[in-house]
C-alpha positions in Angstrom: 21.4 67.5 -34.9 19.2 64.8 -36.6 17.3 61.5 -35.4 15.0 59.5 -37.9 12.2 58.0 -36.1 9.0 56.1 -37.0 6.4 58.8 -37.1 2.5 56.9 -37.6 3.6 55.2 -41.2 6.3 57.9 -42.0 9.9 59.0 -41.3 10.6 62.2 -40.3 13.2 63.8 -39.5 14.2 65.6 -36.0 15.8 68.6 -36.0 16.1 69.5 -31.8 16.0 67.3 -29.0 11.9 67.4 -27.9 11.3 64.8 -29.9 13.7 62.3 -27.8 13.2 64.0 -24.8 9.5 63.1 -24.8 9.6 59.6 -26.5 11.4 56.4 -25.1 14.4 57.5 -27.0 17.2 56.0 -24.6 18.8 59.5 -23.1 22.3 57.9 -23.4 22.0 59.0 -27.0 20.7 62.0 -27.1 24.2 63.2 -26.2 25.3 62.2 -30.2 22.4 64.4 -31.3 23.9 67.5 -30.0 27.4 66.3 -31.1 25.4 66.5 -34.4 25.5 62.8 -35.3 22.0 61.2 -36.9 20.3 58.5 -34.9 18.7 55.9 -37.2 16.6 52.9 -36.4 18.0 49.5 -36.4 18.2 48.3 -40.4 16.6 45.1 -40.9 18.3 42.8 -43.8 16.2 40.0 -45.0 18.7 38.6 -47.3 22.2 37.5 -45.3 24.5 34.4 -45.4 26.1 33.6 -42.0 27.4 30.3 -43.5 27.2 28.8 -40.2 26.4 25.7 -39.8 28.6 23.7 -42.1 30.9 26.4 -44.3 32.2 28.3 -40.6 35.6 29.3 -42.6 34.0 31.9 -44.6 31.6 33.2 -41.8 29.9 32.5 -38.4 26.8 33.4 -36.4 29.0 35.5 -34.3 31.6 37.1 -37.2 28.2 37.6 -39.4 26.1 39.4 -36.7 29.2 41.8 -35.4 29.3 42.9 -38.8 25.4 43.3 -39.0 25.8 45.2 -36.3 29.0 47.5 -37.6 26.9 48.5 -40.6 24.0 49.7 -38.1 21.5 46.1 -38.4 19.6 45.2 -35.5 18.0 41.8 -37.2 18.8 40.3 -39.8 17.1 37.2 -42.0 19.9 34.1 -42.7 19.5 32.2 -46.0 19.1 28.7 -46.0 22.4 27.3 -48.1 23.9 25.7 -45.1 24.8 22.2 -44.2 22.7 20.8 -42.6 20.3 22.5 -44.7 17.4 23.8 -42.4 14.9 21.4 -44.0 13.9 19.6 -40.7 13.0 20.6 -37.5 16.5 19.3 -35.9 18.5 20.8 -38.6 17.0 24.0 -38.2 17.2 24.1 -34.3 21.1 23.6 -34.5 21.4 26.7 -36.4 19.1 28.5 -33.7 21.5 26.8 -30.7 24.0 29.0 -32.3 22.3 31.5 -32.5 21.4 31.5 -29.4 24.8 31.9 -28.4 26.8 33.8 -30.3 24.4 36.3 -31.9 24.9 40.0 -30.8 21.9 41.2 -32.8 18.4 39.8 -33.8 19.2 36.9 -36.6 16.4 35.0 -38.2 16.6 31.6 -39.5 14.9 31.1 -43.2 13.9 26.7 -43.9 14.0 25.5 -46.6 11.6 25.4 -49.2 12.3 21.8 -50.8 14.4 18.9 -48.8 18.0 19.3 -49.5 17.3 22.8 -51.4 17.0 20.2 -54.2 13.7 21.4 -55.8 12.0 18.2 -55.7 10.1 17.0 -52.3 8.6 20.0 -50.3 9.6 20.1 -46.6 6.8 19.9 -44.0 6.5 23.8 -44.3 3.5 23.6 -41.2 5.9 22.0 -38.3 8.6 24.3 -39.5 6.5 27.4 -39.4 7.0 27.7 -35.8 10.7 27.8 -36.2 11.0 30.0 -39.1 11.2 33.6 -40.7 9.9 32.3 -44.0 10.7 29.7 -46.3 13.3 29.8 -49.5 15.7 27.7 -51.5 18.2 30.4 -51.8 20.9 29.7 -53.9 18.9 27.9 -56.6 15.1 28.3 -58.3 12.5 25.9 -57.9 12.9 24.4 -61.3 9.7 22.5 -61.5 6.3 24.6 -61.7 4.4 21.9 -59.5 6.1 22.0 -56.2 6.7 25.5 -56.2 2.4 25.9 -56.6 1.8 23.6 -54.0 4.4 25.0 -51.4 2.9 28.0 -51.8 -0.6 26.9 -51.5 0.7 25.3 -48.4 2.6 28.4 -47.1 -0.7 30.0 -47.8 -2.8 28.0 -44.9 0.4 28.3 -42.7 0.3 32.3 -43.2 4.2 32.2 -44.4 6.0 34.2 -47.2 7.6 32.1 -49.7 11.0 33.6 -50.6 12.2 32.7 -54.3 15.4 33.4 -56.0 14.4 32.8 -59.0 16.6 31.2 -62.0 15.7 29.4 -64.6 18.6 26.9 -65.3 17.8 25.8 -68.8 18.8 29.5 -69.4 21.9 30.2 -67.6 24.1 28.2 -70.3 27.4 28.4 -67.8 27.1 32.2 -67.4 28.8 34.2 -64.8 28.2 37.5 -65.4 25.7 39.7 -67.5 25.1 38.3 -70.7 25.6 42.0 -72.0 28.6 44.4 -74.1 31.5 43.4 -71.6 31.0 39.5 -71.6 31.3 39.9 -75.4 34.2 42.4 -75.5 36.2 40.4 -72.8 35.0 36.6 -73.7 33.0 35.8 -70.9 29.9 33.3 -70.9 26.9 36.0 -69.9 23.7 34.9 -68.2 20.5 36.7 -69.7 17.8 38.3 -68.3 15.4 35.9 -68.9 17.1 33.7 -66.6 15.6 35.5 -64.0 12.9 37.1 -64.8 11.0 34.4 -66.8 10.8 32.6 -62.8 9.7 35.7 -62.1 6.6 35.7 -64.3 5.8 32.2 -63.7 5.8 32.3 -59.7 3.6 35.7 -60.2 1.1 33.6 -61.8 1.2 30.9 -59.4 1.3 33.5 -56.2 -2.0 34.9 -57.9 -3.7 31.6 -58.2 -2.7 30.3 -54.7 -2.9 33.7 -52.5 0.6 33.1 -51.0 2.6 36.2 -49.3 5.3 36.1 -52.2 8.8 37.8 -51.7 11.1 37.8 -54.6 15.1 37.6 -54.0 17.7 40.1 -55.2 15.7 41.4 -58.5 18.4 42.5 -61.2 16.6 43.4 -64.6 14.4 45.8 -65.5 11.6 43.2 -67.0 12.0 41.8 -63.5 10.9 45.5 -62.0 7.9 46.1 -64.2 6.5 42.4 -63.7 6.4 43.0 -60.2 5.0 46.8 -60.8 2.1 45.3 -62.8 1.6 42.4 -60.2 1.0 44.6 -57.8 -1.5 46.7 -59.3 -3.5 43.7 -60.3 -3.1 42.5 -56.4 -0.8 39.6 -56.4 0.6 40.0 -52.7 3.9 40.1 -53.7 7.2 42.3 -52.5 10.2 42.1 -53.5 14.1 43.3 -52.6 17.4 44.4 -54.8 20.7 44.7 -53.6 23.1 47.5 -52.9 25.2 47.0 -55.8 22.8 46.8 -58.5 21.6 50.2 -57.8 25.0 51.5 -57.8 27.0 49.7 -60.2 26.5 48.2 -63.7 28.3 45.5 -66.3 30.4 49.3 -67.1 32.1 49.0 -63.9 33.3 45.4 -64.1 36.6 44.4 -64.0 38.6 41.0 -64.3 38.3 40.3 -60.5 35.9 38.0 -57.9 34.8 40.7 -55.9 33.1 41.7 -59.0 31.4 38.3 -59.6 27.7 37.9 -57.4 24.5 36.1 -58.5 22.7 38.0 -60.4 25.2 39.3 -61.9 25.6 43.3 -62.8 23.2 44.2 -65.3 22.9 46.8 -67.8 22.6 50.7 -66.9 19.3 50.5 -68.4 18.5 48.0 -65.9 19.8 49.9 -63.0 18.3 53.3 -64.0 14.8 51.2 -64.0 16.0 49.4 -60.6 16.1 52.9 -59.2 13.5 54.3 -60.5 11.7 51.1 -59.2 12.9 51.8 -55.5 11.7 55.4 -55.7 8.3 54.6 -56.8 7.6 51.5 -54.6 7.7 48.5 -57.1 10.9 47.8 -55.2 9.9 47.6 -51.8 13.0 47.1 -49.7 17.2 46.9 -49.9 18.9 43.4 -49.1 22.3 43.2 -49.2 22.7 39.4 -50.1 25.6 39.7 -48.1 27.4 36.4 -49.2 31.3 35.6 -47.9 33.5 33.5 -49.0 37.5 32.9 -48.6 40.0 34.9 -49.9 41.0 31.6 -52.0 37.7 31.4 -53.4 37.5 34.9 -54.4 40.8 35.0 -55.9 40.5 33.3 -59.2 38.6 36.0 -61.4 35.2 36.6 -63.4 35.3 32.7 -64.3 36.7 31.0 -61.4 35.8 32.6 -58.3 32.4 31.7 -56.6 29.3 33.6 -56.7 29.1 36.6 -53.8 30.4 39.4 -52.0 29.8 41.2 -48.6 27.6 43.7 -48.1 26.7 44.8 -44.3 29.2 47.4 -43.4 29.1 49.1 -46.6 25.6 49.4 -47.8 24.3 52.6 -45.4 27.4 54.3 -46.6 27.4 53.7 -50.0 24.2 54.7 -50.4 24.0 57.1 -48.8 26.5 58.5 -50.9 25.2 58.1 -54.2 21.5 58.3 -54.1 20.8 60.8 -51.3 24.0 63.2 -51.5 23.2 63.2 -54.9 19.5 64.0 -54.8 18.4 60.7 -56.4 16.5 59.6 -53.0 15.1 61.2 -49.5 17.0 60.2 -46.6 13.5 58.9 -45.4 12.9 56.9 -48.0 16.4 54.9 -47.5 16.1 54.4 -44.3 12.5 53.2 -45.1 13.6 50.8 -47.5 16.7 49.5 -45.2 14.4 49.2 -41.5 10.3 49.9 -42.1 9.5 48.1 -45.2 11.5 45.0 -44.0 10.2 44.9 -40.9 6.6 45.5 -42.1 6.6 42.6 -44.1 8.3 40.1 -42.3 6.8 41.1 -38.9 10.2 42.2 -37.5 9.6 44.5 -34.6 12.1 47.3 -34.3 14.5 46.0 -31.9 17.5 49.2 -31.8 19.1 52.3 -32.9 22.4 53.1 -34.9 24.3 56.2 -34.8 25.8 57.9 -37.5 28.0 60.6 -38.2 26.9 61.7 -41.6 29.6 64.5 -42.9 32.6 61.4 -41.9 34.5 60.9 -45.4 36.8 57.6 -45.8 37.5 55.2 -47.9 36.0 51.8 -47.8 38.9 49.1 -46.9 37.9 45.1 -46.0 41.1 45.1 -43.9 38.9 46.8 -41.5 35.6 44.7 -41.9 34.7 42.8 -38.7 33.2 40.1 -41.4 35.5 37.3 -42.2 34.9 38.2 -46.0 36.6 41.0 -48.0 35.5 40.6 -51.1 33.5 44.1 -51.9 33.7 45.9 -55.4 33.4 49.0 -53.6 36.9 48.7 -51.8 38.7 51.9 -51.7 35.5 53.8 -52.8 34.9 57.1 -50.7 31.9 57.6 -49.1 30.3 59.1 -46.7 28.5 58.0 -43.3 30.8 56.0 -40.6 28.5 54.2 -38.3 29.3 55.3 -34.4 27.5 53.3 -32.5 25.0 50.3 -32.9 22.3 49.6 -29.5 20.4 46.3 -29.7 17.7 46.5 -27.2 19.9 47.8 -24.1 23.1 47.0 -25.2 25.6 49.0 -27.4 26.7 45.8 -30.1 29.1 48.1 -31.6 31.0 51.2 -30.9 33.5 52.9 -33.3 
């Protein structure tokens, strides 16, 4: 019989029902506690593509959110790689009209960085502040060192975090995966390290110099980890997120199929050994999922051909759960820290929900079932445990299983 609750600056968790019984724990769900489910809080994502508007066919507001909310989300943050790009205050509002309506949890528009996500004239970051989560050009680096220093010195006065994925194109020499042992053992073009986190160096050195909130995408390599530890301890205000996958899998597990193929790529076990240790000790300060559809079609033409990105929401608690806390490698309350308090924190997400979960549920993981239009997951038929139950979004139960 287990809850997980913010406790001051901690999780703890609850063992017998006092703790619900004298908080504002909704009493509709302390009947799952003595069933012996868990009661999380809401997870907040900072790091989801809804593809909506403009690329609807491989997800929408609506398909996006129910599939937050399946995998236990009560907000979520939506990346910026939409058409119309949200680079204007008209662009961006047509994404929040949708939102508006067809939403079932908390989702949370990103602008754009540059106009066009082109990396060349910065968008009037000030008028768009209002409208905005934060500010990112997702997808693709700022290439050119100038307008990436001067955003931030303007995101700076505006008191908004500058998102980067960072990627250095003069690098990526038409890599798809990790330039590493099975890109040269199966002929594939790799993309190195460097790619990433060279960008990573230089907009540490420009976040230092400018005093920006700095929040660095989907982190994949272990020199990206310890640029970031030693950012920090010099004071740079910088965070920064990894993704599911790269603290699960490796370029061992690949295999000659889409679902396999994201941006970064799968790295090295050395780099997701440091990756983990780098969640544990707080260099890595939160878990995105990067969650990133796209049509069967476009997932169906291998390592080379398919396009960058797989799904992520309904399967990230799970398989996390499964092979970092079952295993001993990480707390529970540390997890959930990662996947709700440290987001939220940051980002100045208020809690906004609960999720239910029955913990000792074994299955195997099968996109047939995903309420997300995309199925392209390299953890399909894995077995793991954790089945969400139940997801409540303020008063309203978004998802029941």
């Amino acid at each position: 019989m287990n809850s997980v609750f913010k406790t001051g600056n901690k999780k703890e968790i609850q063992t017998d029902l006092s703790f619900a019984v004298s908080s504002n724990f909704p009493a509709s769900l302390c009947g799952y506690i003595k069933k012996g489910y868990t009661v999380l809080p809401g997870f907040c994502d900072v790091h989801v593509h809804f593809r909506e508007p403009g690329y609807s066919y491989k997800e929408t507001i609506k398909s996006g959110s129910m599939s937050a909310a399946a995998g236990g989300y009560t907000d979520v943050c939506t990346m910026p790689n939409l058409d119309p790009a949200p680079d204007s205050i008209e662009n961006i509002k047509t994404q929040i009209d949708i939102i508006k309506r067809d939403a079932v949890i908390n989702v949370h528009p990103y602008a754009c960085i540059t106009i066009g996500r082109q990396g060349l004239e910065i968008v009037d970051i000030d008028a768009l502040s209002e409208y905005a989560i934060a500010f990112s050009d997702d997808g693709s680096g700022v290439q050119n060192d100038s307008v990436m220093e001067s955003a931030m010195k303007i995101a700076k006065q505006c008191g908004k975090i500058i998102a980067a994925h960072c990627e250095d194109n003069s690098l990526l020499h038409g890599g798809y995966i990790h330039d590493g042992e099975y890109a040269r053992l199966h002929n594939h073009k790799g993309i190195c390290s460097e790619s990433e986190w060279r960008q990573i160096e230089r907009d540490l050195n420009l976040a230092a110099k400018t005093g920006c909130k700095y929040h660095v995408c989907h982190i994949s390599t272990k020199e990206s980890a310890e640029l970031i530890r030693q950012a920090k301890k010099s004071g740079v205000d910088v965070t920064c997120e990894t993704a599911p996958h790269y603290l699960i899998l490796d370029e061992n597990d690949l295999r000659e199929d889409g679902r396999f193929k994201m941006n970064p790529p799968l790295r090295s076990r050395e780099d997701k050994e440091a990756l983990i240790e780098a969640a544990i000790d707080g260099t890595v300060d939160m878990i995105a999922t990067d969650h990133a559809p796209h049509s069967v079609q476009e997932k169906a033409k291998g390592l080379a051909g398919s396009a960058f990105g797989i799904v992520g929401l309904e399967t990230a608690f799970p398989v996390l759960y499964t092979e970092l806390v079952k295993k001993n490698v990480m707390t529970l309350d540390r997890l959930v820290y990662m996947m709700s308090e440290a987001p939220r924190k940051r980002f100045g997400i208020e809690e906004s929900g609960y999720s239910v979960w029955d913990l000792n549920c074994e299955y195997e993981i099968d996109p047939d079932r995903f309420l997300s239009k995309g199925r392209s997951t390299p953890f399909e038929g894995k077995k793991v445990y954790g089945k969400c139950v139940m997801t409540v979004f303020g008063d309203n139960v978004v998802f029941k299983n």
